[in-house]
C-alpha positions as CSV (number, residue, x, y, z in Angstrom):
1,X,-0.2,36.8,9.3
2,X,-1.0,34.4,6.8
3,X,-2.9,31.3,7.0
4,X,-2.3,28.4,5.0
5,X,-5.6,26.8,3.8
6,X,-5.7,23.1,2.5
7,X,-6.8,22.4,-0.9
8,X,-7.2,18.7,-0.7
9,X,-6.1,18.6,-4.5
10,X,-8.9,20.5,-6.3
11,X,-6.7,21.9,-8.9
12,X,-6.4,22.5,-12.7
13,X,-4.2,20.2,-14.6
14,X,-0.3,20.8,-14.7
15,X,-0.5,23.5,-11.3
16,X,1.0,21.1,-9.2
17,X,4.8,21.2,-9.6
18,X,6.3,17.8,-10.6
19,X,8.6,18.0,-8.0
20,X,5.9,17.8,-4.9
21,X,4.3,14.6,-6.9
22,X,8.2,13.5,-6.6
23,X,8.2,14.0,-3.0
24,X,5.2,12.5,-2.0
25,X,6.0,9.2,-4.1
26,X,9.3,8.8,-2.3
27,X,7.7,9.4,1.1
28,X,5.0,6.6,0.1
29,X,7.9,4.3,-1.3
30,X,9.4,4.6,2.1
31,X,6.5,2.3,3.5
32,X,6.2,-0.3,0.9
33,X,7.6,-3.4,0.4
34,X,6.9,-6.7,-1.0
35,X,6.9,-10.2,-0.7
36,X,8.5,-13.6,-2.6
37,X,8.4,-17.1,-1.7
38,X,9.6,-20.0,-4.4
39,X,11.5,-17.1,-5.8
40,X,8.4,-15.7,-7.2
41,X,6.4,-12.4,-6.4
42,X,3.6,-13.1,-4.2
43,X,2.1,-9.5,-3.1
44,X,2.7,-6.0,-1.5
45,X,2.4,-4.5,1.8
46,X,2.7,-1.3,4.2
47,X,5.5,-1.4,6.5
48,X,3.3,-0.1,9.8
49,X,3.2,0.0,13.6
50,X,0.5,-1.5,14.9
51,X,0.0,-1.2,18.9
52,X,3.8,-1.3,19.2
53,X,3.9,-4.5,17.2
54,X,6.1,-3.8,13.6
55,X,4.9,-5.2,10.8
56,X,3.1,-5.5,7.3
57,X,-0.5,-4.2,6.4
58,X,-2.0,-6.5,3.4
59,X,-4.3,-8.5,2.4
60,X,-5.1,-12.2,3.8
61,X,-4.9,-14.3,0.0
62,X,-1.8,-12.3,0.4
63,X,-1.0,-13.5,3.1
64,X,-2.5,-17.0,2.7
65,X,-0.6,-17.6,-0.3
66,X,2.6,-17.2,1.6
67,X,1.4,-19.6,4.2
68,X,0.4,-22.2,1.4
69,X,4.1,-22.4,0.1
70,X,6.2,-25.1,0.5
71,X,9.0,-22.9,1.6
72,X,10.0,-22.3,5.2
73,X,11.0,-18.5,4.8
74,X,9.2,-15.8,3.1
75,X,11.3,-13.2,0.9
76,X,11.3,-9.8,1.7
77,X,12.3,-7.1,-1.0
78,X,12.6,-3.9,0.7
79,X,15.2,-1.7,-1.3
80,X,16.7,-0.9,-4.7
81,X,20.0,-3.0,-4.2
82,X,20.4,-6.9,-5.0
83,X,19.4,-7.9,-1.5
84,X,18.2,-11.0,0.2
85,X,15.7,-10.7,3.4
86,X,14.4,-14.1,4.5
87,X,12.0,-14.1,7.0
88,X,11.4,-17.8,8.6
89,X,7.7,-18.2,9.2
90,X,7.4,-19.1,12.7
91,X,9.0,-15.4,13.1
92,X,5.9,-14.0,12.2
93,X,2.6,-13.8,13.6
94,X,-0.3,-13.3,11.5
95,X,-3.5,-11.5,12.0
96,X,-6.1,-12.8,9.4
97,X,-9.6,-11.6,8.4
98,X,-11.2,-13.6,5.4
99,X,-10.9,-13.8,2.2
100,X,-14.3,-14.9,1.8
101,X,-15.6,-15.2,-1.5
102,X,-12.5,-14.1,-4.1
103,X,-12.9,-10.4,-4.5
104,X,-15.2,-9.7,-2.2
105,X,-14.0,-9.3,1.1
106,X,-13.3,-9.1,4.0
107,X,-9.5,-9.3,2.9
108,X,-7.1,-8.1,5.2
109,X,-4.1,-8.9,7.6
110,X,-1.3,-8.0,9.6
111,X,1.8,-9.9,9.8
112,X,4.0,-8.9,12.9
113,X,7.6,-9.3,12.5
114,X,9.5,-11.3,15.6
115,X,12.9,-11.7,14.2
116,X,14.8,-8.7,15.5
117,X,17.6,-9.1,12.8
118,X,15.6,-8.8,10.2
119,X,13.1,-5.9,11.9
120,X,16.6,-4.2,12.1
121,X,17.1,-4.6,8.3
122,X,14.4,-3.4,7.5
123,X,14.6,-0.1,9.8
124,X,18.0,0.7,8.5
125,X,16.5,1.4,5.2
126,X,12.8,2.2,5.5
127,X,9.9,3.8,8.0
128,X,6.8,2.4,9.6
129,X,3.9,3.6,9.6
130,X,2.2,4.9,12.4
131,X,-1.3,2.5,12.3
132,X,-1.9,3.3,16.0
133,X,-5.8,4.1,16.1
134,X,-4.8,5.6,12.8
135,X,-6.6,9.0,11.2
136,X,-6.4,10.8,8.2
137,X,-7.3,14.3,9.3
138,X,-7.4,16.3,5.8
139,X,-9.2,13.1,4.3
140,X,-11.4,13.0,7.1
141,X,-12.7,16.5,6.5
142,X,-12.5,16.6,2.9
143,X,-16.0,16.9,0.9
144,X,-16.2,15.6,-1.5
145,X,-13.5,13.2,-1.9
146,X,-13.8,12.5,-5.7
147,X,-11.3,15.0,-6.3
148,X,-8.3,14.1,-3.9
149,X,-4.8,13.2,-5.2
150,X,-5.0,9.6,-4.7
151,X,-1.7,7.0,-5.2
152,X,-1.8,2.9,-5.1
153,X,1.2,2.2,-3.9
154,X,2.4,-1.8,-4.9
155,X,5.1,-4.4,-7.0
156,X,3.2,-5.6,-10.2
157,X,3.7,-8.6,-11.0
158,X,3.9,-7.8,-14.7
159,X,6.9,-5.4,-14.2
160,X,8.9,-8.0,-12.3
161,X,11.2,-9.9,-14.3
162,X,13.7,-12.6,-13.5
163,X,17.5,-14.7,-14.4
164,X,18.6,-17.7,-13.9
165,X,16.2,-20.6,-12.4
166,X,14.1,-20.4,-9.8
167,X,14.9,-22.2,-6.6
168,X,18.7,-22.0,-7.0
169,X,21.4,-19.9,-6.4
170,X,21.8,-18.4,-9.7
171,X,18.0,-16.6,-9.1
172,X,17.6,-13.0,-9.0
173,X,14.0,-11.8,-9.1
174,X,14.1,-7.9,-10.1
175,X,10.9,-6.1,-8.8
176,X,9.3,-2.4,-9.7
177,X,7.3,-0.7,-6.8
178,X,4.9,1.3,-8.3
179,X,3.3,3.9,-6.9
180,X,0.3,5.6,-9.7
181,X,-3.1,7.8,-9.3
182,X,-5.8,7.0,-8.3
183,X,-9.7,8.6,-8.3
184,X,-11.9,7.4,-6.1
185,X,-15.3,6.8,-7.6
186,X,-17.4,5.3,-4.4
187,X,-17.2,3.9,-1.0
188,X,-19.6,1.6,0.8
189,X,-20.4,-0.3,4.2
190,X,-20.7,-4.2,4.5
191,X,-20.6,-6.4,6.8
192,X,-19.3,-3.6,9.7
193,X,-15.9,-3.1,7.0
194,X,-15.8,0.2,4.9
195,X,-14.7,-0.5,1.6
196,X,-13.1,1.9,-1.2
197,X,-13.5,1.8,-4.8
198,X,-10.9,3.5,-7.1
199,X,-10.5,4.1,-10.6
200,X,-6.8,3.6,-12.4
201,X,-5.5,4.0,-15.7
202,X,-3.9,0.5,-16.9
203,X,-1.6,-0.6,-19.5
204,X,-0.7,3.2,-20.6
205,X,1.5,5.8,-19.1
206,X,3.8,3.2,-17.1
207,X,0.8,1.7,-15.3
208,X,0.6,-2.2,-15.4
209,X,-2.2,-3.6,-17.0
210,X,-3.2,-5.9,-14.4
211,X,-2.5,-4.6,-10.6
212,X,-1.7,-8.4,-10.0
213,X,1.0,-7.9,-6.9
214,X,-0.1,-4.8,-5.9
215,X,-2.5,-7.1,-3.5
216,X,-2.0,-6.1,0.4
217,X,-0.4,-2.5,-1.5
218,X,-1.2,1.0,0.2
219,X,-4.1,3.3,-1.1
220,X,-3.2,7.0,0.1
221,X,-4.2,10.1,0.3
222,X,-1.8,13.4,-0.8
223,X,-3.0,16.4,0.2
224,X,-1.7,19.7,-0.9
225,X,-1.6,23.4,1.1
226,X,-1.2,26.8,-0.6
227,X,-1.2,30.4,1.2
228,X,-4.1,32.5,-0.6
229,X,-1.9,35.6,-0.3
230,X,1.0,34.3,-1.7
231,X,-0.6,32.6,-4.6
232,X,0.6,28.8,-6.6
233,X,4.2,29.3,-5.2
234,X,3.1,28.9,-2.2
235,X,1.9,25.3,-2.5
236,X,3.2,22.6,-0.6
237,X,2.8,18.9,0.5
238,X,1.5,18.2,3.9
239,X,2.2,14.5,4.7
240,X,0.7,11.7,2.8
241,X,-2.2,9.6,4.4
242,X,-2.6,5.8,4.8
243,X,-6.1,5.5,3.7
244,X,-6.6,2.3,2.8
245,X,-5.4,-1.2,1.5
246,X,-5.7,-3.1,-2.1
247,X,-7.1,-6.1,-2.2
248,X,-8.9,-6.6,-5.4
249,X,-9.1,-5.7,-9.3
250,X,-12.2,-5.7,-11.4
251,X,-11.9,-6.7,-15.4
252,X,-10.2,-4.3,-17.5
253,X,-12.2,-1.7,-19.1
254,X,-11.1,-0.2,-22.0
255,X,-7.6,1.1,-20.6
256,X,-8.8,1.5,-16.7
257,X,-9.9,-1.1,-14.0
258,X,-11.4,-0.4,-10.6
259,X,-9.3,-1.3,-7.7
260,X,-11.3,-2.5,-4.3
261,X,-9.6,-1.8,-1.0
262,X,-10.7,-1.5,3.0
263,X,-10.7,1.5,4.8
264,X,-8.5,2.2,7.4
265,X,-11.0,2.6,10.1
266,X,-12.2,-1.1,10.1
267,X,-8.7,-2.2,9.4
268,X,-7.8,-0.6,12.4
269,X,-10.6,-1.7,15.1
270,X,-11.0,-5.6,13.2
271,X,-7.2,-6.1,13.2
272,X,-6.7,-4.4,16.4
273,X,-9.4,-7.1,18.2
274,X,-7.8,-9.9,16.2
275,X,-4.7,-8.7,18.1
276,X,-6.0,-8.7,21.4
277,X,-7.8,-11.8,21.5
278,X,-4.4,-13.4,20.1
């Protein structure tokens, strides 16, 4: 009998069938969704469960700016059809941790959805994430990680564009979710949060220049098996991983940036006591 070994995504350029990257984007496509309020985008987030509590993983200036608007409702887009989602903000609860100092962090939240109708919507079209005392078993006992098949999952706000004027009926705010690679190049404790840096390209190759949007946006991990006996043909995609969350963009660099985001293990266990003390 064979045994199928993970590769955790050590492999030479162009061996990984298009297709699989196809398949993992549309599974990580299935979490995200993101915000508008005024009829403008405000942010991304991962549709998750959270100790039986549905909702969306972000960031808090995410989550803030919402908060901050005038409006009454926040906007959800969720699918690829002209749709309209309002969500009134007393039907939501949020969970907030910072921000602190811009960029820095702490930045994180969790906004709990207590409007049935539109928790239906949503389910009708899209998964949540199981964020239960969440792990990430391949990424767990992958050394070293440099090397992993990485995605940011997110809605630029560059790649949005919009008719008609804002605040009437005549509005239609079209969005892009974007889902692109992602190497990390360092983690780091602070504060009792783990944090996550990653490297992107921008502004070439479809990516946005600035990952404005992509805010509160997924960071997964997309690991690959293959059977040693049977050889490249053998390769598949095991599940993708919810890693982390996006919460910050350094300057642009030549034609990459560096895109800060929490673990999931200190997501987890701070959002989770936020929870529980109410």
């Amino acid at each position: 009998m064979s045994t199928v070994h993970p590769e955790y995504g050590h492999y030479p350029e162009g061996t990984i069938p298009q297709a699989l990257f196809d398949k993992a984007t549309r599974e990580i496509a299935n979490y995200l969704v993101s915000f508008s309020v005024e009829d403008r985008p405000s942010g991304s987030a991962t549709l998750v469960t959270m100790d039986s509590r549905h909702g969306f993983l972000t960031a808090a200036h995410v989550v803030n700016d919402l908060y901050e608007s005038r409006s009454e409702s926040i906007a959800i887009i969720f699918c690829d059809r002209l749709h309209r989602l309002p969500i009134r903000k007393d039907h939501l609860t949020a969970a907030r941790i910072g921000p602190t100092n811009e960029g820095s962090g702490p930045d994180l939240a969790f906004l709990e959805v207590l409007d049935t109708k539109a928790l239906g919507e949503i389910k009708a079209v899209k998964s949540f994430y199981p964020f239960t005392n969440p792990t990430a078993p391949h990424w767990e006992t992958l050394e070293p990680k440099g090397g992993a098949i990485c995605f940011i999952a997110g809605a630029p706000a560059e790649q949005s564009s919009e008719t008609g004027a804002r605040m009437t009926e005549s509005h239609i705010l079209f969005t892009t979710f974007f889902c692109g690679r992602a190497q990390l190049s360092r983690t780091y404790e602070k504060d009792g949060f783990d944090y996550m840096v990653f490297g992107s390209v921008a502004g070439e190759d479809g990516f946005p220049q600035s990952f404005g949007g992509v805010s509160g946006g997924g960071i997964w991990h997309v690991p690959f098996a293959i059977d040693p006996e049977k050889g490249p043909s053998s390769l598949t995609h095991l599940g993708s991983e919810l890693i982390g969350i996006a919460f910050c963009q350094d300057e642009l660099c030549g034609n990459t940036r560096q895109i800060t985001g929490h673990g999931y293990k200190s997501a987890y266990n701070e959002l989770h006591r936020r929870l529980m003390q109410g």
